[in-house]
Every structure is written in C-alpha cells, then in structure tokens.
PASEBA-1860 file (N, C-alpha, C; in nm, 3 decimals):
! residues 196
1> XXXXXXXX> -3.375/-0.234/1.238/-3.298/-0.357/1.252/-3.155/-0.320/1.287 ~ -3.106/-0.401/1.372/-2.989/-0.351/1.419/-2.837/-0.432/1.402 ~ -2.774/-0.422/1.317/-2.675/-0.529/1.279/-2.532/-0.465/1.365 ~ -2.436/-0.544/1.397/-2.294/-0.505/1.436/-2.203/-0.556/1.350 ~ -2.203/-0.484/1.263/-2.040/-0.476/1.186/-1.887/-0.514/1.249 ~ -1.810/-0.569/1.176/-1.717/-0.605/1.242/-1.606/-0.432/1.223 ~ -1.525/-0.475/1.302/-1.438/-0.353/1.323/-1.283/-0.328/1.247 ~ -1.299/-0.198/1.192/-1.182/-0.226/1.079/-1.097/-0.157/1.130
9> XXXXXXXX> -0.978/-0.226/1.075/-0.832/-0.190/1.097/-0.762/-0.094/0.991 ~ -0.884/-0.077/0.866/-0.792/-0.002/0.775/-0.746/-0.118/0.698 ~ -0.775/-0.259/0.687/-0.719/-0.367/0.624/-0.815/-0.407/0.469 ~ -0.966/-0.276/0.471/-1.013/-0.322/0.349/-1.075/-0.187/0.351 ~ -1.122/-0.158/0.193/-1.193/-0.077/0.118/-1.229/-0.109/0.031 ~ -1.376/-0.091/-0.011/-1.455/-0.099/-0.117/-1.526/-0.003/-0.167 ~ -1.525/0.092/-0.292/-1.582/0.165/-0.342/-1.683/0.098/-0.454 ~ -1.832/0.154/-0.416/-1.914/0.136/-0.524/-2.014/0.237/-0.566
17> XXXXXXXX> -2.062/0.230/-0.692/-2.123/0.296/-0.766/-2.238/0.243/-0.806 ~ -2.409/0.326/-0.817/-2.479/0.282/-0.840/-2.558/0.220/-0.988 ~ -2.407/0.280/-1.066/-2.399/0.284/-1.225/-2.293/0.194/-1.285 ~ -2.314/0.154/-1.364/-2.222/0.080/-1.448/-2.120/0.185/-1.460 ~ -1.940/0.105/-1.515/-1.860/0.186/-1.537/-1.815/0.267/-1.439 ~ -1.842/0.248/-1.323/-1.799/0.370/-1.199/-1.862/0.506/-1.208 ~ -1.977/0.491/-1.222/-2.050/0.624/-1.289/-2.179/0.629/-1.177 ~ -2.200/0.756/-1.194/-2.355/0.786/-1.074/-2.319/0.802/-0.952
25> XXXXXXXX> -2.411/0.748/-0.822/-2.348/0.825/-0.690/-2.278/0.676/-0.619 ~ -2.136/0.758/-0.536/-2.001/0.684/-0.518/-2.047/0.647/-0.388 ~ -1.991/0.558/-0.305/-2.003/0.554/-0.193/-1.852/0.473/-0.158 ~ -1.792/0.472/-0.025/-1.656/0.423/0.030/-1.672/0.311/0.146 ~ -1.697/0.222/0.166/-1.686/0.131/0.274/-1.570/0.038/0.309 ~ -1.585/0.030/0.424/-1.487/-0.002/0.516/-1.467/-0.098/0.624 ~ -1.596/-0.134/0.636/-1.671/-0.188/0.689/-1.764/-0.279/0.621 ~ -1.881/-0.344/0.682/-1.985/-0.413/0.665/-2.091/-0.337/0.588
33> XXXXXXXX> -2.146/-0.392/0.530/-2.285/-0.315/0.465/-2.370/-0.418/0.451 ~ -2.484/-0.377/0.552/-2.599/-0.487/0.575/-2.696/-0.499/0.432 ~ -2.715/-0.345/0.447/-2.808/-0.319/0.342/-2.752/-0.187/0.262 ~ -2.715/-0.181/0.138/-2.729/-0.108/0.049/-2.813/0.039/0.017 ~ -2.977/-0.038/0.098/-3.048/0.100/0.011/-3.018/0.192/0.202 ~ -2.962/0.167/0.297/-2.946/0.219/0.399/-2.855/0.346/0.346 ~ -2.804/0.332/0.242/-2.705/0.448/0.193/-2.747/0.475/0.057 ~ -2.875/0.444/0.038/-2.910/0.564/-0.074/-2.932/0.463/-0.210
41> XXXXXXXX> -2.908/0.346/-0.200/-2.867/0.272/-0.302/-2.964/0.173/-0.377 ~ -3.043/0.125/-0.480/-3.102/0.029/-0.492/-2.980/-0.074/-0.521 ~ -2.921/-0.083/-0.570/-2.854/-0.219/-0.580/-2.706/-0.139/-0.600 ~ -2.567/-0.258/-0.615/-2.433/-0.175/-0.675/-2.424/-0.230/-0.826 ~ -2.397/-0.164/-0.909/-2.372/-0.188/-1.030/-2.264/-0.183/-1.109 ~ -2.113/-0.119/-0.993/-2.034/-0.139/-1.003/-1.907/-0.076/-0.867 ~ -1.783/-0.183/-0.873/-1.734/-0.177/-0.761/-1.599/-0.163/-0.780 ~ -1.516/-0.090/-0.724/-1.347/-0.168/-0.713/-1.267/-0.134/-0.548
49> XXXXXXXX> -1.245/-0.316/-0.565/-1.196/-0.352/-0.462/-1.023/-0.292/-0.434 ~ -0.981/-0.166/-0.321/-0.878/-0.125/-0.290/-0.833/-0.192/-0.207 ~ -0.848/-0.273/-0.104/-0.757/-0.328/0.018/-0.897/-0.482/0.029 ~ -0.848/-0.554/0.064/-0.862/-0.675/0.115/-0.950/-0.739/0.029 ~ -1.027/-0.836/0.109/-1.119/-0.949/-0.009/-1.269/-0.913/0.064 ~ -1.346/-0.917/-0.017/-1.501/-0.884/0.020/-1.570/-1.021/0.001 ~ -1.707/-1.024/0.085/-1.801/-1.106/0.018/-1.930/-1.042/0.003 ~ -1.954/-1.059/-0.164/-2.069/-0.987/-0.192/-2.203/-1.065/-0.197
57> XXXXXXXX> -2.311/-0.997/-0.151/-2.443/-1.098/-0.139/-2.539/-1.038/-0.227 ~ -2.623/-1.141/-0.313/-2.760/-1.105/-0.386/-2.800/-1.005/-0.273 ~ -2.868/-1.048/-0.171/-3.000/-0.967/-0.109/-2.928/-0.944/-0.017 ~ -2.984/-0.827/0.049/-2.945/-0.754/0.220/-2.945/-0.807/0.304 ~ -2.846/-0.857/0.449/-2.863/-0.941/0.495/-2.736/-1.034/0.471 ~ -2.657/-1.018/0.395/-2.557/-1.073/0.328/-2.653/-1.283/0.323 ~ -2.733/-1.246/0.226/-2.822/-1.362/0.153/-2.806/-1.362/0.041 ~ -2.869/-1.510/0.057/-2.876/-1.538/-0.164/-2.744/-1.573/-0.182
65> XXXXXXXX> -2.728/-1.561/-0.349/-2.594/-1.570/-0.398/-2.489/-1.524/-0.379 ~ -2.358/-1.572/-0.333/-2.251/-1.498/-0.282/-2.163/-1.498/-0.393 ~ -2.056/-1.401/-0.400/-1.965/-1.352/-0.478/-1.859/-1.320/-0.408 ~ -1.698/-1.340/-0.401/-1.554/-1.349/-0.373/-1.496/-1.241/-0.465 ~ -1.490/-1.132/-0.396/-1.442/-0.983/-0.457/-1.301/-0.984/-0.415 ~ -1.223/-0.984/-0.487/-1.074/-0.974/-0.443/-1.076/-0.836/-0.506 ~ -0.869/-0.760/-0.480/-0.837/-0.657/-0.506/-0.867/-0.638/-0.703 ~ -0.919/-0.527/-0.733/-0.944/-0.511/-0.869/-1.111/-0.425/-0.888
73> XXXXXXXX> -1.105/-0.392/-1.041/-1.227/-0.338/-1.077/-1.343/-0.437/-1.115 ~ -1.439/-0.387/-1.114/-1.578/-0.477/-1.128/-1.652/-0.388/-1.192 ~ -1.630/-0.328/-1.339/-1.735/-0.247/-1.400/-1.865/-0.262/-1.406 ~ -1.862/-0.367/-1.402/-2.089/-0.402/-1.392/-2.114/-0.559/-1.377 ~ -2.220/-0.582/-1.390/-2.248/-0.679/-1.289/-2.170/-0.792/-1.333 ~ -2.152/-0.832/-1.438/-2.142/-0.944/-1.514/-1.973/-0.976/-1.501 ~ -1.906/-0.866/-1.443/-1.731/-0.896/-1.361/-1.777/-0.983/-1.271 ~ -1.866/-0.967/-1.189/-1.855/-1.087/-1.010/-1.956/-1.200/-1.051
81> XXXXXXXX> -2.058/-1.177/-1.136/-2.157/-1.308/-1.140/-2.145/-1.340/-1.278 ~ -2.090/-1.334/-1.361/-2.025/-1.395/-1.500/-2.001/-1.547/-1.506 ~ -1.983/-1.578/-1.426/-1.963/-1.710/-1.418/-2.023/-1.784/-1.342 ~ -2.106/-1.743/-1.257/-2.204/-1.855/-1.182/-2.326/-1.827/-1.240 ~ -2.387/-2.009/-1.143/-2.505/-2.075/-1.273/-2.580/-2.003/-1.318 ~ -2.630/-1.892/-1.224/-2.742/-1.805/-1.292/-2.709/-1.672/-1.317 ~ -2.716/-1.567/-1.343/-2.692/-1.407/-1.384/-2.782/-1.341/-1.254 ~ -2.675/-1.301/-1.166/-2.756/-1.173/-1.094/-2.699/-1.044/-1.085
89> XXXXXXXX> -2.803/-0.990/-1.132/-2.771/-0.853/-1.162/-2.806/-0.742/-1.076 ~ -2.767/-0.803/-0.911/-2.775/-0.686/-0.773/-2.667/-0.767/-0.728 ~ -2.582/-0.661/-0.604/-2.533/-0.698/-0.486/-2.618/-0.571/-0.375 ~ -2.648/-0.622/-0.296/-2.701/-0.557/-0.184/-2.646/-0.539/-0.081 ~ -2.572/-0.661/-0.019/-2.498/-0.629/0.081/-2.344/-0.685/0.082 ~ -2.260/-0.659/0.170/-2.118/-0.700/0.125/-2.057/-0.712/0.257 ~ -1.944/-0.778/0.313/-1.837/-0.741/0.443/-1.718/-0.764/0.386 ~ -1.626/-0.718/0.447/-1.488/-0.787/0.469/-1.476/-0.989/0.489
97> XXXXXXXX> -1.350/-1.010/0.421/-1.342/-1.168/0.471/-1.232/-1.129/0.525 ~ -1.288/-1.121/0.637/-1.110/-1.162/0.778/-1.001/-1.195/0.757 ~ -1.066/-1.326/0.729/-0.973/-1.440/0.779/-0.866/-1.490/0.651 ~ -0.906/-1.400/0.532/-0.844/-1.465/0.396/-0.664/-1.433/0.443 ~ -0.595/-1.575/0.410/-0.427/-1.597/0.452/-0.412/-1.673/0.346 ~ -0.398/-1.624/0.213/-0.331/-1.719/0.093/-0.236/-1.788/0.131 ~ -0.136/-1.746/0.201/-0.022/-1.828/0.226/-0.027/-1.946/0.304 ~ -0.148/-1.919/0.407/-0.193/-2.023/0.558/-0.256/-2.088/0.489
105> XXXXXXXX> -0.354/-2.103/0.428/-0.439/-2.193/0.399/-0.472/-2.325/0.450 ~ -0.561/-2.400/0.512/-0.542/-2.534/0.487/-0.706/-2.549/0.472 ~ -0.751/-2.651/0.394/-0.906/-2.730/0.402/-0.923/-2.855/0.441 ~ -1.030/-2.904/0.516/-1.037/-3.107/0.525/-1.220/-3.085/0.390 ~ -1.205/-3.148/0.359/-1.333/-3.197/0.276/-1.371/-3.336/0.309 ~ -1.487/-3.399/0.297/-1.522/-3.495/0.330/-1.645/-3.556/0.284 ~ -1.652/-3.667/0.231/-1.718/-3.740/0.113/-1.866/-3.730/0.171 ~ -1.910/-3.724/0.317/-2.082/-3.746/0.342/-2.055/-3.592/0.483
113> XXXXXXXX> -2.172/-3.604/0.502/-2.201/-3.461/0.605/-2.141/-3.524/0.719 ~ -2.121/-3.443/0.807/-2.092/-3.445/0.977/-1.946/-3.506/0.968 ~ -1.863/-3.511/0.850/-1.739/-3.515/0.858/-1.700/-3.678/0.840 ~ -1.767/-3.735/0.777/-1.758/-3.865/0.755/-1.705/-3.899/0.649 ~ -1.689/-4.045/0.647/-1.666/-4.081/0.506/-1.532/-4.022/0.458 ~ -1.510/-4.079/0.290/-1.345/-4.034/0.286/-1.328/-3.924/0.270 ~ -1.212/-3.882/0.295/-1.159/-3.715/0.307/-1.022/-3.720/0.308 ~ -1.024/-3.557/0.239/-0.913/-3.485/0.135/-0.854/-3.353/0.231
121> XXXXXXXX> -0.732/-3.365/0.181/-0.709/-3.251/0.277/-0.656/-3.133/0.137 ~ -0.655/-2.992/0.152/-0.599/-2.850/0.088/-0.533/-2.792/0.112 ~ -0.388/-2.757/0.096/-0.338/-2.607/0.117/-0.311/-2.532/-0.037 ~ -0.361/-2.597/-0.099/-0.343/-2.525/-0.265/-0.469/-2.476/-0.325 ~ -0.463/-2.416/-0.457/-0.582/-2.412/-0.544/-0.620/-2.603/-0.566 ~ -0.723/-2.586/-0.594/-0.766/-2.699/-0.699/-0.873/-2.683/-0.821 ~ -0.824/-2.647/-0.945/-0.913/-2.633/-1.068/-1.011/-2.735/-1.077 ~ -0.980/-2.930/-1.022/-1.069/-3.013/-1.068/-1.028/-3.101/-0.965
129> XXXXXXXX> -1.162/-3.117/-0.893/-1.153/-3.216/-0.790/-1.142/-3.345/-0.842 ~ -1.227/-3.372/-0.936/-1.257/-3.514/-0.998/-1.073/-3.544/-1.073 ~ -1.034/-3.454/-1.079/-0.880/-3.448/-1.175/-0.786/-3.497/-1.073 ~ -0.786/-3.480/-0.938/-0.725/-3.484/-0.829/-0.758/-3.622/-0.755 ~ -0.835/-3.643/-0.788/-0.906/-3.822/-0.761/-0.992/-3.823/-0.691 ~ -1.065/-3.692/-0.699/-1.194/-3.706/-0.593/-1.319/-3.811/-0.637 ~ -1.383/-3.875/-0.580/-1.493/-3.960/-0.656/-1.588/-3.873/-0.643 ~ -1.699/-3.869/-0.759/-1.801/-3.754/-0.766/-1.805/-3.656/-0.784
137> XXXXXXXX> -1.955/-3.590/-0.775/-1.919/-3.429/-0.808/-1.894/-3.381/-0.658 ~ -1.980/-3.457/-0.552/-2.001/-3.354/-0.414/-1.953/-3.430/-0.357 ~ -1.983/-3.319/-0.233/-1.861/-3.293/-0.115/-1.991/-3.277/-0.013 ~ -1.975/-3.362/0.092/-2.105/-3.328/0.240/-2.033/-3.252/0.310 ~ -1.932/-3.204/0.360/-1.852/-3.142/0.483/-1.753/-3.093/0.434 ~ -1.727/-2.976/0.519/-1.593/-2.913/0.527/-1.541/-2.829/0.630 ~ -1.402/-2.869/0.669/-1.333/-2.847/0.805/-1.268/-2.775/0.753 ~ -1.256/-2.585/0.773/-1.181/-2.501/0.758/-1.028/-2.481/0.857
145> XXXXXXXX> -0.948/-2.553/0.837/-0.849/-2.516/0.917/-0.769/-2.399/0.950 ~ -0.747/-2.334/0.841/-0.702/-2.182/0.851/-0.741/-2.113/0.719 ~ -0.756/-1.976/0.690/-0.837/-1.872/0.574/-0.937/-1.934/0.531 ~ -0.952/-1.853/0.378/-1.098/-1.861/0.327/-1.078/-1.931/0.231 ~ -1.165/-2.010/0.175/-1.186/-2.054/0.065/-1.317/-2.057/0.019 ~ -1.307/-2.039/-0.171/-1.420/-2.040/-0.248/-1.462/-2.155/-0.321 ~ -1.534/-2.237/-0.301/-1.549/-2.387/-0.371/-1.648/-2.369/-0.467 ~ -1.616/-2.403/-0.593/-1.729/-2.353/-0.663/-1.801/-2.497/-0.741
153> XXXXXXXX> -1.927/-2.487/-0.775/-1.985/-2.600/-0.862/-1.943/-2.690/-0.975 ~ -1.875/-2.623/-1.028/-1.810/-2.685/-1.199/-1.671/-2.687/-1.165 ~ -1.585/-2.760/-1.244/-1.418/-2.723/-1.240/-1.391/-2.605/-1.300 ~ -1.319/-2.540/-1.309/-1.229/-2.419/-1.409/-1.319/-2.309/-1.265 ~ -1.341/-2.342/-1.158/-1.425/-2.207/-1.078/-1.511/-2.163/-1.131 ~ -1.641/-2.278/-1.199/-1.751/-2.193/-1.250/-1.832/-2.214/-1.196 ~ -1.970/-2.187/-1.214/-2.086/-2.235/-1.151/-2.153/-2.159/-0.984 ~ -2.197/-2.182/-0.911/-2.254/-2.114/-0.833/-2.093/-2.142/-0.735
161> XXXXXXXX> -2.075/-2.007/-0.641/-1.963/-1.974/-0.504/-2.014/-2.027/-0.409 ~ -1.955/-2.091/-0.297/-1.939/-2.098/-0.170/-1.865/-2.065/-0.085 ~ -1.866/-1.916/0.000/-1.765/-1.915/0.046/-1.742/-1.996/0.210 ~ -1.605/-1.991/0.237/-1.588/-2.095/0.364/-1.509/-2.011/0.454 ~ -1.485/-1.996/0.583/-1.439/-1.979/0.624/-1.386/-2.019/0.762 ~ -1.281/-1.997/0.805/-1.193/-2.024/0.908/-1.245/-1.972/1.040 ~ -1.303/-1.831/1.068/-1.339/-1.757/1.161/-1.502/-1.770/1.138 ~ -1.560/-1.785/1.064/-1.722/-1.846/1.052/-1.741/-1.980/1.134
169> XXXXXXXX> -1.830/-2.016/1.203/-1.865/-2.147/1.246/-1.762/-2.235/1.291 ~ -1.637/-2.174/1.347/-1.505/-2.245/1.418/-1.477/-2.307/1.291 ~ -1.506/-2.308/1.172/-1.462/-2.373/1.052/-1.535/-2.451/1.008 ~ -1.640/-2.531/1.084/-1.666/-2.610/1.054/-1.862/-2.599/0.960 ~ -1.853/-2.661/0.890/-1.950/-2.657/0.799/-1.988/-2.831/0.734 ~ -2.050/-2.842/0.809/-2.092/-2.991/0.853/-2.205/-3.041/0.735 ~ -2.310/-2.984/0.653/-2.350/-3.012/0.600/-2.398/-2.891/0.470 ~ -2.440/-2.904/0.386/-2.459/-2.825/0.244/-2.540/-2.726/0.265
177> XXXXXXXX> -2.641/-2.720/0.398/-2.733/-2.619/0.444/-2.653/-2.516/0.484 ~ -2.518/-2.526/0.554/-2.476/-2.441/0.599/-2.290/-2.387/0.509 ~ -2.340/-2.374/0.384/-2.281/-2.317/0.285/-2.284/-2.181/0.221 ~ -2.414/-2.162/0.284/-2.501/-2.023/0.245/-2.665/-2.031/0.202 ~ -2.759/-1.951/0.233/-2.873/-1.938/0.263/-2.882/-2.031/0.082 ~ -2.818/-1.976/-0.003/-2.870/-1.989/-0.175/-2.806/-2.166/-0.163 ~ -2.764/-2.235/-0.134/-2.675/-2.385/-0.156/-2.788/-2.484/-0.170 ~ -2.801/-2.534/-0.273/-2.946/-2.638/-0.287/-2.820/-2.799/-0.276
185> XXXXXXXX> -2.708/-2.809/-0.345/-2.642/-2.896/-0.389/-2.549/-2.920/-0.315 ~ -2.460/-3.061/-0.276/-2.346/-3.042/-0.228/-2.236/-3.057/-0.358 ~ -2.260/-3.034/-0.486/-2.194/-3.034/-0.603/-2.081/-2.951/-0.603 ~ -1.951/-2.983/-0.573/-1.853/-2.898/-0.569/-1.762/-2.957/-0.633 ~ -1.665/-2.924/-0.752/-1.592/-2.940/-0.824/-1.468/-2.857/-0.838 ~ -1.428/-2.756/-0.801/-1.338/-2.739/-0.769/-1.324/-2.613/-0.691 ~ -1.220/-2.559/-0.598/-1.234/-2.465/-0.466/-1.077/-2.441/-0.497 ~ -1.072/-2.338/-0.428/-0.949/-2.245/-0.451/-0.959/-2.115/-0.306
193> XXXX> -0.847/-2.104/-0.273/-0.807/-1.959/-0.190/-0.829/-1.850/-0.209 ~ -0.910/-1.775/-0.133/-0.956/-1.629/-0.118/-0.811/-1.562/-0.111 ~ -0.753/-1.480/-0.197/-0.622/-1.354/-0.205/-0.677/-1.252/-0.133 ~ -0.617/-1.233/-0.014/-0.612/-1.102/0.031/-0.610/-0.995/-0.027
END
C-alpha cells in the first residue's frame, strides 16, 4: 500500500515508545506514519511531543478515534484518551496538523448540515457551547476559516475529539460523516484551538 506523507520542514517531531513510561524500542518521526507496525511496532504506548501538534489515530490509516497531541509527554495511554467516551488503549497511526495558527484561528458552526440554519462564529476557546447560547448539544456543519480546531462531545473538552481543519476539505465539513471515520453524533459541546 502506498501512502504520500506530507513533507517536513523540521516544524514537528514525535518520539514514541512501544512501552509505557518511555521505555522499550524508541522510534523519531517527522513525518506521517500510516502504519505503526511498518516500523516494528504493535501499537505506541507512549509518546512526547517535541515540535508541533500531531493527530493521533486508533487504527492505521489515520482511522477510528482521533486524539490532539500538542507539545508535552504522554507516558501511556490514558495521557491522550483519558478523557474521551471510551478508553483506547492503541495509537497506530499519527501526522503532523499543518495548519494549527493559535493566534489565526477563526470557526463558522452551524445549527443543521450543508451550512444551514443558525450559526456561530470562533476565534477563541469555548469550554461550553450551551454556556455561550448555543441551543442544543449538536452542531450539523462546520466552516474552517483558518487553523485547527478540536470540538469535543461534553463541555470542559471531554468526551469523544474531532479534529477540524483549515487545509483538510478547503475547511469545509458539511455534515457529521465527515468529522472522522469514528463520528456517530453531531453532539458537540465545546471546541477549542489546536497550540502549535
């Protein structure tokens, strides 16, 4: 199978380990990683992020459940999926997020799919949509105007990740299918900026 990685500038690094604690055999990426066991690996069990923001995926393929790795350590599994709905205890595959500009930011959200209905605009965190006067839990659409953002299921950023992006799909993400392969819900409660 033949994947094309995007091309690095030296703007990210990720070291992981096939052991809890940073322990067992190391590996350095820099790049994209489709698949994990391509380098020796059944799953990562632990990671720390040196330069930029990652997105980490359950299965190879960058599928399944996603995870928003910013700069910092990740001793074992329960640092990146600790807080969403279910406990997974693999990442398989991972890339760089491009496009993450904390400072640029902007989001459109929008109450039904294909961009309808009422809508909110972002250049900040938001802990609680419903706090902010959103009606409901979900959200059908979202118009990425500039960087990344992580919208997550519950307020306080808990519950299952979505990540979004600016350079993905011209931004646009029109309905809940196209949130990520794992998105059953358009239940989003509060979303916040990917840190470089």
């Amino acid at each position: 199978m033949t994947h094309h990685s995007r091309s690095s500038s030296g703007l990210w690094k990720i070291v992981v380990w096939d052991e809890d604690f940073f322990q067992g055999k190391k590996h350095e990426f820099t790049t994209d990683c489709y698949s994990i066991a391509e380098h020796g690996f059944s799953t990562v069990r632990s990671c720390k992020i040196e330069s930029g923001a990652w997105a980490g995926f359950e299965h190879c393929g960058f599928q399944g459940q996603q995870f928003v790795l910013e700069r910092g350590e990740y001793p074992c599994w329960e640092a990146w999926s600790g807080s969403n709905a279910y406990h997974v205890e693999r990442m398989c595959s991972f890339r760089p997020i491009a496009c993450a500009d904390h400072r640029r930011s902007r989001l459109m959200l929008f109450e039904e799919e294909n961009f309808q209905g009422k809508r909110g605009e972002l250049s900040d965190d938001c802990p609680s949509l419903p706090a902010l006067g959103w009606d409901g839990s979900a959200v059908g659409s979202f118009l990425v105007r500039s960087g990344a953002w992580v919208c997550s299921q519950f307020p306080g950023y808990r519950g299952f990740q979505y990540l979004l992006e600016s350079d993905s799909r011209a931004g646009e993400y029109k309905h809940v299918r196209e949130w990520g392969s794992h998105a059953q819900t358009g239940q989003v409660q509060s979303i916040r900026r990917v840190q470089q």
